[in-house]
N, C-alpha and C positions, 0 to 999 in steps of 0.2 A: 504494500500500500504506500502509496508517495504522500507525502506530508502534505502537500494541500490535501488532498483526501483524506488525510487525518485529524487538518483542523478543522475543516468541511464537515467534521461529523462532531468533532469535539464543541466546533461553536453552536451547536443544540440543544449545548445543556447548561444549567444553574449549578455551580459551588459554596456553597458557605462556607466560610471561617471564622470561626469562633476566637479570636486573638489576634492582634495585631504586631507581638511580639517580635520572637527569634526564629520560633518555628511559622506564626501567620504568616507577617513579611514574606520571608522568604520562598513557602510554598505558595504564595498568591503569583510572585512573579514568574516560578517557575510555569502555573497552568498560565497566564498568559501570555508569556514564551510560548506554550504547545497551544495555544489558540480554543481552550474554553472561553466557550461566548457570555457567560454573566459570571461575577463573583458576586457572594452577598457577602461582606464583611461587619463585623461587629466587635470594635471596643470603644472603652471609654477613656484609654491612657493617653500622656501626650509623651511626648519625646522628650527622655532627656539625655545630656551626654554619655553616660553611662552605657546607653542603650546603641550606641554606634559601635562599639564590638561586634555584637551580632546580630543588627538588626536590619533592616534596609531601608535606611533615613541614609543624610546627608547633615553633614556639618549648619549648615544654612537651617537646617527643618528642626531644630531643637528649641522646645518651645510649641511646637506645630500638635495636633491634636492627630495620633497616628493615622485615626480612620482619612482625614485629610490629606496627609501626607502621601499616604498608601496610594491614593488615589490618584494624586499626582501622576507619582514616581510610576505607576502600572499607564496611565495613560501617555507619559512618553516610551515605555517598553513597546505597549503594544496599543495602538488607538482605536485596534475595532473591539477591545472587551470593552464592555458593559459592566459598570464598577456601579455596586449599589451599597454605599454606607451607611452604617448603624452607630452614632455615639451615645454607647449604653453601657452600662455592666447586664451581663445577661443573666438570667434567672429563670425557674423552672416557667414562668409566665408569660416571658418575654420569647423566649428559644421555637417553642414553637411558632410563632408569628412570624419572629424575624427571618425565620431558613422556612415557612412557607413554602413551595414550591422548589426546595434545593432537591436534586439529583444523586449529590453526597453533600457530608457536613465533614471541614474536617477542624477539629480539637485543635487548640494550639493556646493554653493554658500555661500558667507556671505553679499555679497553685492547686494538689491532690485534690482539695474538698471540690473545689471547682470544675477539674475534670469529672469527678464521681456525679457531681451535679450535671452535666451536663449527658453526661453514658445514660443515669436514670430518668433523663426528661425526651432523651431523642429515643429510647427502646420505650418507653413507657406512651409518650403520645405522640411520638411518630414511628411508629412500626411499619418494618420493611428501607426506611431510609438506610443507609451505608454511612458508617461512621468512622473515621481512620484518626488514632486518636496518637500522641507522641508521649512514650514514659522511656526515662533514663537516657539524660541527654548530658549529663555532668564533664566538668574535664575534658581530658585528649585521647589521643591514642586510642586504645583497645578496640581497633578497628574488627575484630573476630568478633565481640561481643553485639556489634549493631545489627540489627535482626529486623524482618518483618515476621509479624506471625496475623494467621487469620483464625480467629475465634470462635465467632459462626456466620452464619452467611450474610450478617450487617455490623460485625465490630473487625477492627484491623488494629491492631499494634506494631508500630514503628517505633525502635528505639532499644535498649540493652535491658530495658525494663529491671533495673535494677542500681541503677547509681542517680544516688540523692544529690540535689545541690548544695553547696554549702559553702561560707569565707573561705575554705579552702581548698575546695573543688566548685570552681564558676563552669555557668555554659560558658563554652568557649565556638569562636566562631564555624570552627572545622564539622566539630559534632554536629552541634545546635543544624549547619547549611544540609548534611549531610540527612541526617532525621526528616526537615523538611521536604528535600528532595525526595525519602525516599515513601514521604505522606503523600507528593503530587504524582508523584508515579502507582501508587496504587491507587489515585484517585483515579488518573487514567488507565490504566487496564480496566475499572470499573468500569468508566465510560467508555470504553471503546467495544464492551460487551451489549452494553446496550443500546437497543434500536431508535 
């Protein structure tokens, strides 16, 4: 299949992302690199300097409200997606509204209770959606340990699913890109599954 026939099929469908982080960022630009035709994104953070290690700001955007930013930076990547932002914190109320009509949703959380909130509101009242969610993204190296695993036929985990953050284990830029790359790539094998 040749890549216009691949974004040809990809621009048919809706993404959510649930973070605008290390992992959002970064897997937002990858599917509009591969030519998904809408993202729904949703955070409430803004950018601060800190967040320019791993995230996909610029020096200039610090201060800037991510979902803003994001949307920028995606529409010089790529101009034909369809960037629909949310400045919210999400919650079991909100989630289903705001991914409405998504195709998959994918996770991109820093904080556990957050992601578990969010697994229990997309199985619970959206059933059947695809969910691809990132745990264990700590530190460098231990390139053997980064994993995908499929769970059942609507949860996906990306990531070594086992190393905490912490003062002295930070994401760092390698993992963190890595993880999200490999959340947009199971986004699309989803999509390219379906009709």
């Amino acid at each position: 299949m040749k890549f216009s026939e691949i974004q040809r099929h990809l621009g048919k469908f809706r993404v959510g992302i649930a973070g605008a982080g290390g992992l959002g960022s970064n897997c937002a630009v990858a599917l509009a690199r591969s030519g998904v035709g809408t993202l729904v994104i949703a955070d409430f953070d803004i950018i601060e300097e800190f967040n320019l290690s791993r995230q996909y700001y610029f020096t200039d955007q610090v201060g800037m409200i991510k979902t803003v930013a994001l949307k920028e930076n995606l529409a010089r990547t790529n101009p034909d997606v369809f960037v629909i932002i949310h400045q919210k914190k999400l919650d079991k109320e909100n989630i289903p509204v705001i991914f409405s009509g998504c195709d998959v949703i994918v996770e991109a959380f820093d904080k556990a209770d957050m992601k578990e909130m969010l697994i229990e509101t997309v199985q619970t009242y959206m059933p059947g959606i695809p969910l691809v969610v990132g745990s264990g993204m700590a530190g460098w190296g231990m390139n053997e340990t980064i994993r995908y695993r499929k769970i059942d036929n609507t949860l996906y985990v990306c990531g070594d699913e086992s190393s905490e953050i912490s003062d002295d284990l930070p994401p760092m830029a390698p993992s963190v890109g890595i993880i999200a790359n490999m959340q947009a790539n199971v986004v699309i094998e989803i999509l390219m599954r379906l009709k």
